[in-house]
C-alpha positions, 0 to 999 in steps of 0.5 A: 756074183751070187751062190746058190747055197748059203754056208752058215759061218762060225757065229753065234745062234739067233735063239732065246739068247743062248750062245752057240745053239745049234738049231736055227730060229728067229729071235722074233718070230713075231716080227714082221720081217721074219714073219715076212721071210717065212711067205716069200718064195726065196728058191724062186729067185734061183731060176730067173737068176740063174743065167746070170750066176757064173760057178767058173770063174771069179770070186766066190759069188753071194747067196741069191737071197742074201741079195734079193732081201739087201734090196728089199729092204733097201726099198722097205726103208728108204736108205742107200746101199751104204746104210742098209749094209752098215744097219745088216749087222745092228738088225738080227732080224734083218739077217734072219731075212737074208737067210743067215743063220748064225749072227754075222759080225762082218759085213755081208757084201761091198755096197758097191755089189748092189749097184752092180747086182741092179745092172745085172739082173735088169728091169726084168729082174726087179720087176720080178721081185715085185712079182714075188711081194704080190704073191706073198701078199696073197699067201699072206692074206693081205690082199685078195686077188679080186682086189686087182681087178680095181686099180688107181695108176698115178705118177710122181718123182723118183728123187736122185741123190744130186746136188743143186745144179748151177751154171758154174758148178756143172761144167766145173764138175765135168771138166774135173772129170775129163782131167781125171779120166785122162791121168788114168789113161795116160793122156797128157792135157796142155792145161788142165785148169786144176786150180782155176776152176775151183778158184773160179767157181768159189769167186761166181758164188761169192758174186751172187751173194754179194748181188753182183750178177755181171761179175758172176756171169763173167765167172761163169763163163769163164768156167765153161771156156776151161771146158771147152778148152779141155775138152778140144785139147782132149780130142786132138790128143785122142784122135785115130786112136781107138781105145782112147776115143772109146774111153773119153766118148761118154765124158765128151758128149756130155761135156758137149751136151753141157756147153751146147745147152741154152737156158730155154731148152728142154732136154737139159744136163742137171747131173754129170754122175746121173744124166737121166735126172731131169727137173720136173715142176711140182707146182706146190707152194712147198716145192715148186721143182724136184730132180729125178725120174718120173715114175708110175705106181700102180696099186689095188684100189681097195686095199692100197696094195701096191701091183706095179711100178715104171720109170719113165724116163723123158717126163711123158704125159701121164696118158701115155704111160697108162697103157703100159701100166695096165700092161705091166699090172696084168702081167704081175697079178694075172688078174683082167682089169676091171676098173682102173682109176686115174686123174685128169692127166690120163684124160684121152691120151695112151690107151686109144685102140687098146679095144674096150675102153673109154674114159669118163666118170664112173656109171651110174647103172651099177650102185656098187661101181658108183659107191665104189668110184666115190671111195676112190675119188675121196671126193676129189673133182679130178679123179676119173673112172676107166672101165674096161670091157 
């Protein structure tokens, strides 16, 4: 999937406008991008992803910082895989930054790669691209490697792209799914309900409009009888034959996990595509819920750099994921933490018998860690002080 050696195509050079230059420079060499390509170490992206290249057999694979900087500035931006390949080819500094050296006019790769490029390289692999943007943050001068030893952890929501989830949508969606996952398989249903459960869904939405909730609820339910009956004529089909029970197994729990659920359960299935999306309250008057993934950020408290980042599946308290934030910090900077600053939600949870820390305000022996504390807390009443050794 990637290549080590990036061949420059037969384009145009990226020079005082000229056409056909041979030599190779940045067409703004004041630019933050560039001047960001010139600090980060892009050969060393080739040793923790070297296992995973394959030279034998496939297709040819991609340059490793042609990938390393599409997902880079994915995050940079804030946009999907779709846009930040469509907008490679608008950007000349954004191919200077994938290490192009001529001007493309095609696109790079398929936005589908850079899924399978996160799959690929892991947890262990993005964390390393952070670890690579503290070091150039440190080449660069923006941060100081005293600033580690002073950190706020917080956490917040990791929005997913998914629709609303209703009662009628969701196992109207599954049992599409179930139907086309057993056309490609070869696996003939009774009934597949195709037309149906669109009609129905339609019919349970223009109740609710309308104020007729007994109606809507009669529609609803029947929605999830068509699921059930597919997924029980589904699982006559396929049984004793292992391939096909191998193939339908992940649809079928979560067919099965949908039509299981109550309102007052926790754990709930919101997204057939994404079933990690949970509903987190926000408790804002703006918005009082959000779907996603609860994360943790991590950053220096001096200068806002940002030092390390979690996803924490399964909602935990904050507490609980502050020794793994601390943990996660000190590997990416090799700094020993000092002083780390959260809010009342870590209060006496997660780090009891890590050795040498306590919670409580800021103390008052030192007029630089109280000034400090004070800074950091922009005179917010929940902010607390954790001092380590």
């Amino acid at each position: 999937m990637w290549r080590k050696d990036a061949s420059p195509g037969p384009r145009w050079g990226f020079l005082d406008g000229r056409l056909w230059q041979s030599s190779v420079q940045p067409a703004r060499p004041e630019s933050s991008l560039c001047r960001l390509a010139s600090l980060i170490d892009w050969s060393a992206f080739e040793r923790p992803f070297g296992a995973l290249y394959g030279s034998s057999r496939g297709c040819p694979g991609k340059p490793t910082r042609l990938m390393a900087g599409l997902q880079y500035l994915r995050r940079l931006e804030g946009i999907s895989d779709e846009e930040v390949v469509g907008k490679w080819l608008e950007h000349p500094c954004w191919q200077y930054f994938c290490g192009e050296e001529y001007c493309q006019t095609q696109l790079p790769i398929d936005p589908g790669s850079m899924t399978c490029h996160r799959r690929r390289i892991g947890e262990s692999g993005c964390e390393y691209l952070l670890k690579e943007t503290v070091d150039a943050g440190l080449r660069a001068r923006a941060v100081k490697g005293s600033d580690f030893r002073q950190i706020t952890v917080d956490s917040t929501v990791q929005d997913k792209a998914v629709s609303f989830p209703t009662d009628g949508k969701l196992p109207n969606r599954c049992q599409e799914r179930l139907v086309r996952l057993s056309r490609r398989l070869g696996v003939g249903l009774r009934q597949s309900h195709a037309r149906l459960g669109p009609r129905r869904l339609r019919q349970a939405g223009a109740c609710g409009h309308a104020g007729q909730y007994r109606r809507m609820r009669r529609e609803v339910k029947g929605l999830r009888t068509c699921l059930g009956w597919v997924v029980r004529d589904i699982e006559r089909r396929i049984s004793g034959e292992p391939v096909p029970e191998a193939a339908f197994q992940e649809e079928l729990s979560l067919a099965k996990c949908l039509l299981a659920q109550l309102v007052q359960d926790r754990h709930k299935l919101y997204s057939v595509h994404a079933p990690e999306v949970e509903c987190i309250a926000k408790g804002k008057a703006r918005q009082r819920h959000e779907s996603g993934v609860k994360v943790s950020i991590a950053v220096a408290n001096r200068s806002n750099f940002a030092v390390g980042g979690q996803s924490l599946p399964g909602n935990p308290c904050d507490g609980h994921a502050l020794a793994g934030a601390l943990e996660q910090v000190g590997r990416l900077t090799a700094v020993r933490i000092r002083e780390v600053f959260v809010d009342r939600g870590c209060l006496g949870h997660g780090v009891a018998g890590t050795g040498g820390l306590h919670f409580g305000p800021a103390s008052g022996d030192d007029a630089s860690s109280e000034a400090l504390s004070e800074a950091s807390s922009g005179d917010r009443a929940g902010d607390w002080s954790l001092e380590t050794g």
